[in-house]
N, C-alpha and C positions, 0 to 999 in steps of 0.2 A: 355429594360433598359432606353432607350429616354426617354419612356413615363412615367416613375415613374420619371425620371430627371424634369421633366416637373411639372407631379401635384405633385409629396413629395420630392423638392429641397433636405429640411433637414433629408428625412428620405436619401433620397438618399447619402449622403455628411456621416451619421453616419454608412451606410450600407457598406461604401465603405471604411471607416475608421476601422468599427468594422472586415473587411476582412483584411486589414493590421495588427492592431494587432494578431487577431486570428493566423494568417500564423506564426506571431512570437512565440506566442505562440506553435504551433505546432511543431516549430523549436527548442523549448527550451529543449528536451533529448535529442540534440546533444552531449553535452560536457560527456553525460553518454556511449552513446554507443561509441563515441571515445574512452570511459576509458575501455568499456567490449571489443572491436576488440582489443588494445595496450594490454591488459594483456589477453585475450583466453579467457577469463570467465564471464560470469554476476553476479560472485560475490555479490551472495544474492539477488540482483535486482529481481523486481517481475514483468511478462508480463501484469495481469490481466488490469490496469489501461492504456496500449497499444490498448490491446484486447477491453473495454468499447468503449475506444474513437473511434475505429474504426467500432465501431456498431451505435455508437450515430450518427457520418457521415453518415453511410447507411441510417440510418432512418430519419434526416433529410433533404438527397437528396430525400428520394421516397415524402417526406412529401412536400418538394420544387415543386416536379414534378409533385403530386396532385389537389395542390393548383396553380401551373400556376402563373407566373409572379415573380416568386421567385428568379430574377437571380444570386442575391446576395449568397443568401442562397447556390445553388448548387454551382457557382466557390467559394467558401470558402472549402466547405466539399469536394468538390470534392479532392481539396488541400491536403484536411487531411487524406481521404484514403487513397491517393498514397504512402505522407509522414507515417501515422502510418503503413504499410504494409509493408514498406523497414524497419522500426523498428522488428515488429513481424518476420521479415524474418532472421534478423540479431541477433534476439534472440536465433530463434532457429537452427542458428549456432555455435555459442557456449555456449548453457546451457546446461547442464546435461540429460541426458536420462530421470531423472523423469521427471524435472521440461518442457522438450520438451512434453513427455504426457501429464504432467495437461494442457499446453497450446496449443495443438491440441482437448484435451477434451472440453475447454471451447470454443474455438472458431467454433468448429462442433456442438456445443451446442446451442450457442448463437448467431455467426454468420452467421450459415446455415439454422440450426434447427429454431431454434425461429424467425430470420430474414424471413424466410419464412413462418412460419404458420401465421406473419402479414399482409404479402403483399397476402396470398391468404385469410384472411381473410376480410381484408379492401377489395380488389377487386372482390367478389363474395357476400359478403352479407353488403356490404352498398353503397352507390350509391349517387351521388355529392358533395352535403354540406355535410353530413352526415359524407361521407369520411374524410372528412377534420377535422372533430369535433372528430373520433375518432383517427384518426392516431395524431391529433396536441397532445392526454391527453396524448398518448403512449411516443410520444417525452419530452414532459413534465417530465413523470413519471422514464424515462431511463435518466435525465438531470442530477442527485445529483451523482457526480461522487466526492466522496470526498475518500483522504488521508489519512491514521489514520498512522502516525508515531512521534514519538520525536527526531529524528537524523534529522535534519538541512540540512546532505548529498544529502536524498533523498527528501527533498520538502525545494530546495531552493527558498528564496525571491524574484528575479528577476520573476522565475515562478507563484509565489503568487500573487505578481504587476500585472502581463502580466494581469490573469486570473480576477483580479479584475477590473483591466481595459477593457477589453473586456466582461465584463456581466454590466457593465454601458450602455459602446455603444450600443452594441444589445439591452439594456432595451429601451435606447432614440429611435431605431428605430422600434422594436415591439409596441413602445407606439403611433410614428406617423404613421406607418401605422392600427393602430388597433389590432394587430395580439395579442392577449392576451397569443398562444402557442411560442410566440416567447418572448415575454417579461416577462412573468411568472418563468419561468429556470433563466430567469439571474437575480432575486432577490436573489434567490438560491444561486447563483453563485458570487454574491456580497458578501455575508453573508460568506459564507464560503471561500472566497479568503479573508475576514477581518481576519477570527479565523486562518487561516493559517500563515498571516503574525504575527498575537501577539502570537502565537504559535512558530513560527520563532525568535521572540525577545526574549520569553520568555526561551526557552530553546536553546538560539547560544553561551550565555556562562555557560552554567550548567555545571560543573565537570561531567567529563564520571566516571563511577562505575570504580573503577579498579578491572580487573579481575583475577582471583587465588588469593583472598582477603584467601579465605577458607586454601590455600596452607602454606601460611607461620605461619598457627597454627599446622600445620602436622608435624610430628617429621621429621626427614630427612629420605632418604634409607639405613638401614640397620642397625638402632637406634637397633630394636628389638634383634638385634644382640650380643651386647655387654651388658651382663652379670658379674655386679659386684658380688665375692666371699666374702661376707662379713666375713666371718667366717678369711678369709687368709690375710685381711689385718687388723685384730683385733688383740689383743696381746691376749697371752693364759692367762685366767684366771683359778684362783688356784680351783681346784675342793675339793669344802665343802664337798661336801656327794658323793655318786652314788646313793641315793634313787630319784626315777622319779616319779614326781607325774605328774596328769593327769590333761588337761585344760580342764573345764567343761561354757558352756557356760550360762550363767547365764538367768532363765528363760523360758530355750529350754531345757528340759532334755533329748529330743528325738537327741541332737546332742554334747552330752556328751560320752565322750571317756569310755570303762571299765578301772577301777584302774588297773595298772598295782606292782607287789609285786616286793620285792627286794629279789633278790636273795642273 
């Protein structure tokens, strides 16, 4: 770490900064998981975007450890596994039985499964720079970690800033030390911490739908119930005749009554 202090001052000064924000960053589902341990439940909270972040750290530790001289890069991620891991841990303390499976599925999926058919495959069939060239596209390509929500609860602003600030840094120092797999994600990462935050504006004061809109068109319970007797609250009228004649529906003669006679 001397020796990049030495020849890349300023990449050093933005690696050491973009390590401070990031830690913040990684810090920022604090105030969530306080809220799922205070109430027992995660509360619709979803693991997956937990479960990413803590893939995207393995891969670019191994990516860090390939490439040599990277010491930024690992004590940051290093950082983020520990922290995303006590998250994933604490999810699946109190989330529901399904939602504990889908997030053992994905993470035997993609944190064991697929994290390992990388590392044997970058290690067994490519060999120096090469290494480096493919695992940097793999980091790249696992980098677009975006958010799709309208609730403001779950992707608040402070997080949107963090992230947007932090794929600046990392861009200024992938750009001074060269590393184009380093500075390519955080264009990405710009872009999409911008549409989050006008996302964030756009909908912090939108009126929430109100729900059981449908309910207060519903008759009440037990409407069906109360049967007016037209007949009993009518006055009796004087009867003309007894002859009954028959309603014939006009047009449909197939739902025409037979005449009935008078006796």
């Amino acid at each position: 770490m001397s020796v990049m202090s030495l020849q890349h001052p300023w990449a050093f000064a933005f690696g050491l900064l973009g390590n401070i924000i990031s830690f913040t960053t990684f810090l920022a589902p604090i105030p969530t998981f306080y809220r799922i341990y205070k109430s027992k439940s995660t509360e619709g909270f979803q693991s997956v975007p937990y479960v990413v972040t803590l893939f995207s750290s393995m891969l670019w530790i191994f990516y860090a450890l390939i490439k040599t001289g990277e010491d930024l890069l690992i004590t940051i991620n290093a950082a983020g596994i520990v922290i995303e891991s006590i998250y994933i841990i604490l999810y699946f303390v109190y989330a529901p039985k399904k939602a504990k499976l889908f997030t053992a599925k994905i993470m035997l999926g993609l944190n064991v499964g697929f994290f390992g058919l990388i590392l044997l495959v970058t290690l067994l069939l490519f060999k120096g720079d090469k290494r480096v060239i493919m695992l940097g596209w793999v980091c790249v390509a696992f980098s677009k970690r975006v958010i799709r929500t309208r609730s403001v609860e779950y992707m608040p602003f402070s997080l949107s800033l963090s992230l947007t600030l932090s794929a600046i840094v990392w861009f200024l120092y992938g750009l001074l030390i060269k590393d184009k797999y380093v500075a390519l994600p955080n264009i990405l990462g710009f872009i999409f911490g911008v549409v989050q935050m006008v996302l964030y504006m756009f909908y912090m004061n939108k009126t929430p739908i109100v729900q059981g809109k449908e309910a207060d068109t519903k008759l009440p319970v037990g409407t069906e119930e109360h049967v007016v007797n037209i007949p009993k609250l009518s006055p009796a009228l004087p009867e003309k005749s007894s002859e009954v004649h028959p309603v014939t529906e006009m047009g449909n003669p197939r739902t025409s009554c037979a005449p009935w006679r008078h006796r």
